[in-house]
KOLRO-624380 format. One line per field, with one value per residue: x, y negated, z negated of N, C-alpha, C, O in turn. Coordinates in steps of 0.02 Angstrom, whole numbers, plus 50000, padded with zeros to 5 digits. Atoms other than C-alpha are relative to their C-alpha. Layout:
nc1: c(X/...)
nc2: c(Y/...)
nc3: c(Z/...)
cac1: c(X/...)
cac2: c(Y/...)
cac3: c(Z/...)
cc1: c(X/...)
cc2: c(Y/...)
cc3: c(Z/...)
oc1: c(X/...)
oc2: c(Y/...)
oc3: c(Z/...)
END
This chain:
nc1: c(50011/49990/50088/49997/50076/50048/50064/50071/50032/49998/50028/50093/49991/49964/50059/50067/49969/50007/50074/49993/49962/49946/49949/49940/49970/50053/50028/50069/49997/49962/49944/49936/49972/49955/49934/49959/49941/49930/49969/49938/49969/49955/49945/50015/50040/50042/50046/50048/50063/50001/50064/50034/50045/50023/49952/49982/49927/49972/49938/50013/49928/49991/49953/50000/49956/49996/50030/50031/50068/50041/50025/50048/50005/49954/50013/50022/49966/50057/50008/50019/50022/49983/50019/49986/50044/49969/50032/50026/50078/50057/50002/50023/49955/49937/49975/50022/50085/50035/49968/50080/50025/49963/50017/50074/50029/49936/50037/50047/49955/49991/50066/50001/49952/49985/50041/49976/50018/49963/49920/49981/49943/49967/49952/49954/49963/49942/50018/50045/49983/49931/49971/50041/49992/50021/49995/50031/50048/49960/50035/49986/50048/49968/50030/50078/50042/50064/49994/49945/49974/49997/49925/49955/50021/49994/49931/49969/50021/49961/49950/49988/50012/49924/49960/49963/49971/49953/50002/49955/49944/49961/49941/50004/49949/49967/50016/50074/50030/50037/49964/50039/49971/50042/49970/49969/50017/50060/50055/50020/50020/50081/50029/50036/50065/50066/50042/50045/50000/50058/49964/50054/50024/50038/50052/49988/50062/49988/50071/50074/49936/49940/49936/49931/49951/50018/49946/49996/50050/50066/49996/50014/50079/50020/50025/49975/49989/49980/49951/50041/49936/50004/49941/50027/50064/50042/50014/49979/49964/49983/50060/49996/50029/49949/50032/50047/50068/50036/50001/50078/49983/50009/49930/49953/49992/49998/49924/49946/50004/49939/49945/49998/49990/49926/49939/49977/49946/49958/49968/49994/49946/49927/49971/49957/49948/49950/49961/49957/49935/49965/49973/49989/49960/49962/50002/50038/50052/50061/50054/50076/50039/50052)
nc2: c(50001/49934/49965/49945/49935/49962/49973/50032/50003/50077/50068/50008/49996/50059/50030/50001/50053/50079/50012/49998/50066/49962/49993/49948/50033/50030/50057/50009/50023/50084/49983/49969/49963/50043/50003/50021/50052/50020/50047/50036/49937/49972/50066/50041/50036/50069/49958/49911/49994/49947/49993/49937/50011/49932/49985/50034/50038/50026/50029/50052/50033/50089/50035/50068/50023/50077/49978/50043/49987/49978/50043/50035/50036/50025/50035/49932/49931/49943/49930/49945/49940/49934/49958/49956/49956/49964/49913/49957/50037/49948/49947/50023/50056/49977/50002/50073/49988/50075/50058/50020/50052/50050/50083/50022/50036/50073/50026/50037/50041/50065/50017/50064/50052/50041/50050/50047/49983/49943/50011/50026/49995/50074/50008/49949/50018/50008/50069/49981/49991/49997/49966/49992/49929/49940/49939/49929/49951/49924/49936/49938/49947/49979/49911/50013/49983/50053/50066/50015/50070/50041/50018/50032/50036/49994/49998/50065/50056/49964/50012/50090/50015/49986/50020/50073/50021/50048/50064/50028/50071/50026/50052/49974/50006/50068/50019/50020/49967/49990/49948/49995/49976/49947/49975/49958/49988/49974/50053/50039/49962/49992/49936/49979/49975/49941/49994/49986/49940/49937/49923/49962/49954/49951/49981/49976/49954/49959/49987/50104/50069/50037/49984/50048/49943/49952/49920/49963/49957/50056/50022/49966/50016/50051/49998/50065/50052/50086/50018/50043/50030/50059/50017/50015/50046/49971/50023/49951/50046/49938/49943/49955/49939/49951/49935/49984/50000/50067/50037/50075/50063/50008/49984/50032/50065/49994/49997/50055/50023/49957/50022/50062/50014/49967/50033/50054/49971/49988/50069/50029/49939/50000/50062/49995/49938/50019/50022/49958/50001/50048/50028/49956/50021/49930/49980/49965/49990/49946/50004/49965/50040/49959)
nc3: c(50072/50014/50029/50040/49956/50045/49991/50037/50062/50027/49957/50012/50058/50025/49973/50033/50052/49995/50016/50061/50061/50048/49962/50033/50084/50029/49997/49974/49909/49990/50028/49979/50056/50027/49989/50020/49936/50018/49967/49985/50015/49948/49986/49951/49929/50031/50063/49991/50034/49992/50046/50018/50020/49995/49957/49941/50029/49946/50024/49967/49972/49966/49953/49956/49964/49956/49909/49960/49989/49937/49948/50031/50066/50035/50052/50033/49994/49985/50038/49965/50032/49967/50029/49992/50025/50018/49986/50059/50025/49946/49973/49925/49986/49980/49903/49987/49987/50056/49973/49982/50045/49989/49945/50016/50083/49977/49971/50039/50035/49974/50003/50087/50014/49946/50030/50048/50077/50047/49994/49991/49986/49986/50056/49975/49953/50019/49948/49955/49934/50006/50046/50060/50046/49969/50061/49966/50044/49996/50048/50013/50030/50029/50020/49976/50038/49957/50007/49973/49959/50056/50042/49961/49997/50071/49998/49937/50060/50064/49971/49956/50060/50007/49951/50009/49955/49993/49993/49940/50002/49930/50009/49931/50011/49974/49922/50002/49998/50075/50039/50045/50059/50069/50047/50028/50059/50011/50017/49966/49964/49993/50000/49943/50035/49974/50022/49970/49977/50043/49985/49970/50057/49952/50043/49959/49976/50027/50020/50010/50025/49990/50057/49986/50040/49973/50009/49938/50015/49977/49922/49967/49997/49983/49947/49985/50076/49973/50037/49990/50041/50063/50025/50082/49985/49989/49927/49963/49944/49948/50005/49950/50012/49998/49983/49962/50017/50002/50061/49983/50036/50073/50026/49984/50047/50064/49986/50017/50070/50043/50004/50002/50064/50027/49985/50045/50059/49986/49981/50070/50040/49967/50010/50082/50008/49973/50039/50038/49939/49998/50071/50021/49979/49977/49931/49990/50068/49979/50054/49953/49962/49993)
cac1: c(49824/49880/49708/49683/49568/49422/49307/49133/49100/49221/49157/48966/49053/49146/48993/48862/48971/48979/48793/48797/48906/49042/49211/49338/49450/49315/49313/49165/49148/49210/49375/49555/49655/49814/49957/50119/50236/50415/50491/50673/50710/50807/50993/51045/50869/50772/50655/50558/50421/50384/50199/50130/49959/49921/50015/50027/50225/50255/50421/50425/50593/50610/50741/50750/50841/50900/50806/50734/50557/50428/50384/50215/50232/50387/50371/50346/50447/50368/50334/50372/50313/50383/50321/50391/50298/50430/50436/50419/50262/50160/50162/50108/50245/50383/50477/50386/50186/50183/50244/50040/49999/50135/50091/49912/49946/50103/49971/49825/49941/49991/49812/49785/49941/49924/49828/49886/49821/49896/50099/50144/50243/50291/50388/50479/50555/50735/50723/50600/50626/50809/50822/50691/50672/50628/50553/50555/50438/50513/50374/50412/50283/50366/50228/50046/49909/49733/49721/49861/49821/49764/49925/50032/49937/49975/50162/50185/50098/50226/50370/50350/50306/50496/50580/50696/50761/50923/50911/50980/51088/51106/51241/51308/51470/51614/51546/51354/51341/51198/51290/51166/51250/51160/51178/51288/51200/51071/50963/50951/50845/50638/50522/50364/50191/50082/49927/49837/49887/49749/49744/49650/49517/49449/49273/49243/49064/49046/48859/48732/48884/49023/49179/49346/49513/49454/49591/49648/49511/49368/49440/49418/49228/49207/49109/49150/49240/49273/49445/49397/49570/49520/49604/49613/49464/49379/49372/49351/49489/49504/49380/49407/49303/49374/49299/49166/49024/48900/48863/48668/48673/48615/48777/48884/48845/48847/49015/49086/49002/49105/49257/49232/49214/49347/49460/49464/49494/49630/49709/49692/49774/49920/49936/49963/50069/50180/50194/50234/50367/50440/50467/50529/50709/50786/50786/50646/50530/50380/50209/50032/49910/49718)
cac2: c(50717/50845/50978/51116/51271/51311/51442/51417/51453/51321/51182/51205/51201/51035/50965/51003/50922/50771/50762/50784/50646/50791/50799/50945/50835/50776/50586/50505/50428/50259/50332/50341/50452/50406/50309/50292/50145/50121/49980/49921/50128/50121/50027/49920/49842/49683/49797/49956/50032/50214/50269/50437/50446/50630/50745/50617/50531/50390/50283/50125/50014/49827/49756/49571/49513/49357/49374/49282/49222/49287/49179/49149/49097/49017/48930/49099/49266/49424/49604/49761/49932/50096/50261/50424/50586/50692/50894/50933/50822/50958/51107/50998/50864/50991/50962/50794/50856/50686/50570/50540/50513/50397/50291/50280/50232/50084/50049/50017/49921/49808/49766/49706/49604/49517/49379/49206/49258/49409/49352/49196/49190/49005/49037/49153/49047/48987/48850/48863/48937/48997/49084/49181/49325/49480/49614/49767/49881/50090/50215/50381/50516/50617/50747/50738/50744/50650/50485/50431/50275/50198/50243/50176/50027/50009/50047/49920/49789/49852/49845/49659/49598/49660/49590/49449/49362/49262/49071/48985/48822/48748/48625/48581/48562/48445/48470/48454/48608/48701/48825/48935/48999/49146/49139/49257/49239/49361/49246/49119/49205/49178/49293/49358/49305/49446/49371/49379/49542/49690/49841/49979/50069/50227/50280/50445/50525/50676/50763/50594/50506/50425/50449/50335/50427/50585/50759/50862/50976/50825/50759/50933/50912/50748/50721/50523/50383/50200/50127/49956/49828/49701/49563/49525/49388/49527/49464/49617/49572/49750/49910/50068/50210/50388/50572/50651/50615/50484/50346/50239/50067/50083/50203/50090/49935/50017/50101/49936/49864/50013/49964/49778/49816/49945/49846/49694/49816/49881/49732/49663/49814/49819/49629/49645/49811/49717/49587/49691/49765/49598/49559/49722/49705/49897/49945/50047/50052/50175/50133/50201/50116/50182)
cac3: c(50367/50256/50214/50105/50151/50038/50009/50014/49865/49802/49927/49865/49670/49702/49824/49680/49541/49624/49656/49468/49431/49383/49469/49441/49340/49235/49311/49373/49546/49539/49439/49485/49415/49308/49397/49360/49444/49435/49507/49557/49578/49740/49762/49913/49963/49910/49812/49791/49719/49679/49636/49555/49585/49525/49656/49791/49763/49867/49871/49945/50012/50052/50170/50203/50332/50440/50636/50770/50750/50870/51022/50948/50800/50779/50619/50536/50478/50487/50408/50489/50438/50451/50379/50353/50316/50219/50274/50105/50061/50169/50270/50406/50420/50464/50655/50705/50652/50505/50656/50702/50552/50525/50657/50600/50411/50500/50615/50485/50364/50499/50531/50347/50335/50505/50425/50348/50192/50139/50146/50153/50300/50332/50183/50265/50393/50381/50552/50657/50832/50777/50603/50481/50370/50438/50293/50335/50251/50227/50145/50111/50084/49944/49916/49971/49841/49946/49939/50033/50110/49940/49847/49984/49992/49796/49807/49945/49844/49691/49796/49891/49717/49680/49818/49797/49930/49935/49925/50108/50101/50284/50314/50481/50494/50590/50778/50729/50729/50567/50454/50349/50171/50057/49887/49811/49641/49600/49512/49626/49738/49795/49783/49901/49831/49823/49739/49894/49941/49946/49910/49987/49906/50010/49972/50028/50070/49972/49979/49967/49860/49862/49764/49758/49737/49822/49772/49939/49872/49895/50053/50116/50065/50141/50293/50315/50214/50218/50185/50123/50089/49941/49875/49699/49729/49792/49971/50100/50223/50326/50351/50441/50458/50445/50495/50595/50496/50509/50389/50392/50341/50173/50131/50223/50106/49954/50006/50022/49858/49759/49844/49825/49641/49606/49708/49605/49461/49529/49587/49395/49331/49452/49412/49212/49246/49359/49235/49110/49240/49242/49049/49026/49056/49090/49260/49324/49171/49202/49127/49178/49274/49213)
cc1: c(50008/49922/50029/49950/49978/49935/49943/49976/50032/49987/49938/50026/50018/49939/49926/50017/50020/49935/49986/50041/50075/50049/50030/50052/49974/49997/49932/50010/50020/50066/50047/50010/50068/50041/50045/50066/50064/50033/50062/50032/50049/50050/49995/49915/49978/49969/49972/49978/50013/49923/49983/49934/49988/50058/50019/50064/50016/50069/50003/50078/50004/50067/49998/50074/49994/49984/49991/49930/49958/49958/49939/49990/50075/50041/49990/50077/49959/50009/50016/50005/50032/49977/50024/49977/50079/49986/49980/49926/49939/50009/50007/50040/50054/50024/49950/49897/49980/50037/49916/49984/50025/49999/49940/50002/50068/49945/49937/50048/50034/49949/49998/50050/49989/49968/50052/49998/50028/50079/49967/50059/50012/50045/50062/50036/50067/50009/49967/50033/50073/49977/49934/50023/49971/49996/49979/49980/50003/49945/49993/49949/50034/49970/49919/49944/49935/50029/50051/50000/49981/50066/50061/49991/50023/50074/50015/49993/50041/50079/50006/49989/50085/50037/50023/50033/50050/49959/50030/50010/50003/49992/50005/50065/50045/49961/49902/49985/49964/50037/49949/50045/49944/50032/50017/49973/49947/49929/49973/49986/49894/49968/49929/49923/49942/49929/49925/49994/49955/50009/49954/49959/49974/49942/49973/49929/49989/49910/49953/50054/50041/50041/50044/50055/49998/50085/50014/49934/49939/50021/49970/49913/49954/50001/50044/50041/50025/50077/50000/50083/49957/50052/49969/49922/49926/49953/50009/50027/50019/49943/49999/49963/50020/49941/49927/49952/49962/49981/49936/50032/50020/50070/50051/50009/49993/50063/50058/49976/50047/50051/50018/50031/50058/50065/50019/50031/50066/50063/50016/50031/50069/50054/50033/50038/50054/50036/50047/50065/50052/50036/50064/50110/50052/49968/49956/49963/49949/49946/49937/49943/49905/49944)
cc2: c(50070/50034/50056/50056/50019/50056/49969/50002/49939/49929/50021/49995/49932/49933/49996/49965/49940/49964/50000/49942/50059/50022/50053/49974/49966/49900/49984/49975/49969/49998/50002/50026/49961/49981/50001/49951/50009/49963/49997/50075/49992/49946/49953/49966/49948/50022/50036/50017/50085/50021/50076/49988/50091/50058/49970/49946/49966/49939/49922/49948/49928/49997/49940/49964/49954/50044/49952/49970/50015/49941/49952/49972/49967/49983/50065/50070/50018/50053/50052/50071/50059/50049/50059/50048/50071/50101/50031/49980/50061/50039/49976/49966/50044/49981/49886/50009/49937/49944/49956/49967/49931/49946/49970/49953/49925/49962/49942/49957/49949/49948/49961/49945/49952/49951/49950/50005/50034/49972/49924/49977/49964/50005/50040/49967/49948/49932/50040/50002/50040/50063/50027/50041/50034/50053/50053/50058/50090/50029/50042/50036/50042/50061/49968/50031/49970/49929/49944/49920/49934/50020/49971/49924/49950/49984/49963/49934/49969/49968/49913/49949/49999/49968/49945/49980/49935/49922/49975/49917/49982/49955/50011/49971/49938/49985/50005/50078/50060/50074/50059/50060/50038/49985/50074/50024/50017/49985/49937/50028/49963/50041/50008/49976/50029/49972/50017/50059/50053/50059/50044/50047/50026/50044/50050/50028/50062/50031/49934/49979/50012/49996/49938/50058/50074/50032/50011/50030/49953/49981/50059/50013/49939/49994/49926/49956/49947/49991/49918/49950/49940/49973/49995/49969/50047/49995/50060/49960/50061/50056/50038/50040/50044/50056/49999/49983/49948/49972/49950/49951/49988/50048/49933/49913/50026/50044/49933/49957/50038/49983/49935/49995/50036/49993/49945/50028/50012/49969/49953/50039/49987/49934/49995/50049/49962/49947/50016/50033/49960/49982/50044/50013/50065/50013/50062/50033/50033/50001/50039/49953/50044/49967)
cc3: c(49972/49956/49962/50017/49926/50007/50015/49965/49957/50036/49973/49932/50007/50037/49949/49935/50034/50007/49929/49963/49967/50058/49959/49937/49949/50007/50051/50054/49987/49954/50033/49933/49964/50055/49974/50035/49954/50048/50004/49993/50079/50020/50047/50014/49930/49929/50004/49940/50015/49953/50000/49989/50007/50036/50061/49954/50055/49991/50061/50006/50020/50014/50006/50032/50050/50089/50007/50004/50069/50016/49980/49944/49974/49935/49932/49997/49999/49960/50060/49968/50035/49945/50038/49968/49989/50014/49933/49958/50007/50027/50080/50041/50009/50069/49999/49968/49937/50052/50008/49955/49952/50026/49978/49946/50033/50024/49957/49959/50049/50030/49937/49996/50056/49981/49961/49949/49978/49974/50033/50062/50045/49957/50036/50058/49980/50030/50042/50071/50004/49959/49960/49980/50030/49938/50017/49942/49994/49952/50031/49954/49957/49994/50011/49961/50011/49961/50029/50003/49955/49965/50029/49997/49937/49980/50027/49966/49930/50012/50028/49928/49987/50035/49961/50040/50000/50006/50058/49961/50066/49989/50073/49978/50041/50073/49991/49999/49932/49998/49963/49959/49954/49945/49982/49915/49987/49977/50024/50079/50004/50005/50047/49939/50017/49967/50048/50052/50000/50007/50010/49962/50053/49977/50044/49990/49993/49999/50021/49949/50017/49919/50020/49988/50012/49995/50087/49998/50028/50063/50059/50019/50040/50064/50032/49937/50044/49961/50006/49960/49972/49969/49924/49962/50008/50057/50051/50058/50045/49980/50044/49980/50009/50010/50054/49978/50018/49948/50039/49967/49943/49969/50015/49958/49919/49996/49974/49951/49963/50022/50000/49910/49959/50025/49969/49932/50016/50026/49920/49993/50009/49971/49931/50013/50025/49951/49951/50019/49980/49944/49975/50037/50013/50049/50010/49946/50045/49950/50049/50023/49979/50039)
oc1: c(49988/49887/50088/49899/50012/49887/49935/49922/50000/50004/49925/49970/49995/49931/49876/49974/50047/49924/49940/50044/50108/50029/50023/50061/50012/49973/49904/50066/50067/50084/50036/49990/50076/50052/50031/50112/50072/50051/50078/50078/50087/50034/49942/49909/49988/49977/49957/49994/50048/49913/49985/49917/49982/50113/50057/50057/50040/50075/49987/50111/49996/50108/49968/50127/49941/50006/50001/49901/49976/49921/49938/49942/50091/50100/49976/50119/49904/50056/49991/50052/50038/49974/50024/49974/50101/49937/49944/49892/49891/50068/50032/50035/50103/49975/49951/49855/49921/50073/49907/49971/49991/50016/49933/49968/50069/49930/49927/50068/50057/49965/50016/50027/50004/49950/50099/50043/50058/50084/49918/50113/50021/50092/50122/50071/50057/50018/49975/50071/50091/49955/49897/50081/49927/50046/49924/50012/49954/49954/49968/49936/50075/49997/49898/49929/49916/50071/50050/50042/49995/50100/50107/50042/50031/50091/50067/50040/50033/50112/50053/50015/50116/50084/49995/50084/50027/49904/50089/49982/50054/49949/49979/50074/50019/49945/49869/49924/50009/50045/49934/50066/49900/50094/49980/49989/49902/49875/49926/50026/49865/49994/49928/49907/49897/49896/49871/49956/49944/50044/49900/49983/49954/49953/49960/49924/49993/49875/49941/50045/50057/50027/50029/50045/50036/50135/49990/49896/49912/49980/49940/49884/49893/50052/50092/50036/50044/50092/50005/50106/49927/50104/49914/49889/49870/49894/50068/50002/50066/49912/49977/49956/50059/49883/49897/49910/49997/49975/49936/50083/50070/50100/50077/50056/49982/50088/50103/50016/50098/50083/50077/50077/50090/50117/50080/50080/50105/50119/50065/50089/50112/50114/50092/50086/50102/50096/50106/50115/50101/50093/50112/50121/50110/49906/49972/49962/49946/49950/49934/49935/49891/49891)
oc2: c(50122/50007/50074/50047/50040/50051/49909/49972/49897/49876/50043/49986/49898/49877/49963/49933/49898/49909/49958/49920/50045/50054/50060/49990/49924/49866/50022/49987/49995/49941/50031/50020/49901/50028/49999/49971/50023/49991/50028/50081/50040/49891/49922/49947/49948/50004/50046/49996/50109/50013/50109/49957/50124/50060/50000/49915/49994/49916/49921/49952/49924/50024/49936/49946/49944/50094/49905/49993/49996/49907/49890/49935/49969/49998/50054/50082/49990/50048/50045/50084/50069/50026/50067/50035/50107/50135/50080/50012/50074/50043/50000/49969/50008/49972/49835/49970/49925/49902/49897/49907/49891/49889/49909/49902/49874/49908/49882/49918/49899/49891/49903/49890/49896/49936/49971/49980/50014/49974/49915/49952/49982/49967/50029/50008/49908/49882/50099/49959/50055/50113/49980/50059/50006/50075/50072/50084/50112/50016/50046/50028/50063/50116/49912/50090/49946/49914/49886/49879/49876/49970/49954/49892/49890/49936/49938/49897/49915/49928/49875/49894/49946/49950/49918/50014/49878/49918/49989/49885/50011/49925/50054/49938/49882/49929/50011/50090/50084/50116/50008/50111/50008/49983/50122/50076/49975/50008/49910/50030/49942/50087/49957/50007/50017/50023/50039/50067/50072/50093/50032/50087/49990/50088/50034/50048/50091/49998/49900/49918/50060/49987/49899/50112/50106/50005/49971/50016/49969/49994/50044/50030/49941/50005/49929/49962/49940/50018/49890/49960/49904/50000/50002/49988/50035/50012/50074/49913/50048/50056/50017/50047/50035/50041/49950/49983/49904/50008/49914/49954/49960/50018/49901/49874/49986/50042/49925/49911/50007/49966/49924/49963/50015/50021/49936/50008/49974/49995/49917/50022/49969/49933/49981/50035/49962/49945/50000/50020/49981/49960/50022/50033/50049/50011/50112/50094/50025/50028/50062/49904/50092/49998)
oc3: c(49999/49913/49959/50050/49879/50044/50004/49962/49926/50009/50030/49907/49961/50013/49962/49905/49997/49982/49925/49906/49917/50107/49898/49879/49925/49961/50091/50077/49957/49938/50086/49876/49977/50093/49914/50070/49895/50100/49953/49953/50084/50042/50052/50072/49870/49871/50063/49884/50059/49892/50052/49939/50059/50009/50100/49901/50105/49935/50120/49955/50080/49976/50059/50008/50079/50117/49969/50054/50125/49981/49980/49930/49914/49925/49874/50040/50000/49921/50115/49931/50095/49888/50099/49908/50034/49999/49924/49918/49970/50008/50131/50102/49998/50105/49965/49989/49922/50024/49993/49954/49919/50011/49978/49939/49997/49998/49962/50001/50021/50045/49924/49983/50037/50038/49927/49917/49929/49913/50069/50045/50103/49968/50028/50087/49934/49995/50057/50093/50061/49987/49946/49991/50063/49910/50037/49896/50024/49893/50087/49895/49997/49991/49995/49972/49957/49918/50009/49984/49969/49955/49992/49988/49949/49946/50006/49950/49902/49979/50018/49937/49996/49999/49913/50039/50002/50032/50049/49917/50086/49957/50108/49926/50045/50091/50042/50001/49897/50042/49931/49986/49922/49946/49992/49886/49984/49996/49996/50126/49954/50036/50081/49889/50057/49966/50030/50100/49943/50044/49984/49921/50098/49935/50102/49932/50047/49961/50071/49956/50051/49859/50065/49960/49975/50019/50128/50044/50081/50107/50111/50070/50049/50096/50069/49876/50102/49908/50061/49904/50012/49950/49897/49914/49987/50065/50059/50089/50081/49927/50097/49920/50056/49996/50077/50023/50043/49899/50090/49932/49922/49925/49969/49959/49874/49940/49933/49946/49947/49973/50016/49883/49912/50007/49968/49901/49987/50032/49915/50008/49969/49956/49921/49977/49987/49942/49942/49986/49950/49950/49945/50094/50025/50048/49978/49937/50106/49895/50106/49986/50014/50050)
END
């Protein structure tokens, strides 16, 4: 993860304004800061997403493509995740030093999705045992401002929302044997439903509170934090714990109350923005998310 080095005099300034209820950018704990999405920004793929949250810029890529389903599940396509930590995001990610953390944020994100719930992905199968969809999932760290693994989380959500995936036709032809035909026509296409997608809210352990949305600057202050994925419903369906610190009970359930409740916001938000997205009929419109 990319850090920042602080005095001590500014770590006891940003540790005593949050005990105070007073953050550097004047929001309060349970605040994000502004986003800004832009959808359908990158050519060739299904669909993509690109989110500004503050100085963290992440870019997001959809692929879908015809595979084999996996052994166990037949009846099913699948997701697969890749993440790349750009050298210029950080100091840190130059030569291979953002491959770690790469693996970590693919890793957690394939955790959350592995579930029936999140994706649909019976839909995703073409014939069973033979043919599905295969979506492959491409985010790009652009520039690293904290918060990472909630604005990724966000963008991904943004992006699979976008996707559109060809319509199949199979036919079999003179010797019995099945044909399968893509449309060619852009509008006759299906799309991915995200309603039960979640998105991660990371609540980070700052002094005796808890923040959401935590700067480089606050992360650097923060002993522990929870990263808590919510769906819209407001169902916790994933929960990792992060840093050295320790966390009692009583933090640890009122952790995941704040991200129960600022994940359903945030999940509403995304949902009217995206609509709005949708109506909006010039290519990669850019609105704000508060």
């Amino acid at each position: 993860m990319a850090s920042v080095l602080l005095s001590e005099a500014e770590r006891t300034f940003i540790i005593h304004g949050v005990q105070d209820g007073l953050r550097t950018d004047g929001r309060s704990c349970d605040e994000y800061r502004v986003m800004e999405l832009q959808c359908d920004v990158v050519s060739n793929t299904s669909g993509s997403a690109r989110l500004k949250l503050s100085h963290t810029d992440i870019l997001v890529g959809i692929k879908a493509e015809m595979g084999t389903p996996k052994p166990d599940r037949p009846n099913e396509g699948y997701l697969e995740f890749f993440v790349d930590c750009s050298a210029n995001a950080a100091p840190e990610f130059e030569g291979r030093g953002g491959d770690e953390l790469a693996t970590e944020i693919a890793n957690t994100i394939q955790r959350i999705y592995d579930n029936k719930n999140a994706v649909d992905l019976k839909s995703l199968c073409i014939m069973p045992k033979e043919t599905c969809w295969v979506v492959y999932v491409d985010v790009v760290i652009l520039q690293c401002g904290g918060n990472l693994f909630d604005a990724i989380s966000i963008a991904m959500k943004a992006a699979l929302h976008n996707t559109r995936i060809p319509n199949v036709t199979i036919s079999v032809d003179d010797e019995g044997q099945r044909e399968i035909e893509l449309s060619d026509d852009p509008h006759d296409c299906s799309r991915i439903d995200t309603s039960n997608i979640p998105c991660m809210v990371t609540v980070s352990k700052v002094g005796n509170r808890h923040i959401v949305d935590a700067t480089m600057e606050e992360e650097a202050c923060c002993l522990a934090c929870m990263m808590v994925a919510v769906t819209a419903k407001g169902t916790i369906c994933g929960m990792r714990k992060e840093g050295s610190g320790s966390l009692d009970p009583e933090s640890v359930f009122e952790m995941m109350e704040s991200a129960k409740k600022v994940g359903v916001e945030v999940n509403k938000s995304l949902s009217l923005l995206l609509n709005k997205v949708e109506k909006e009929p010039n290519r990669g419109y850019t609105c704000f998310l508060d």
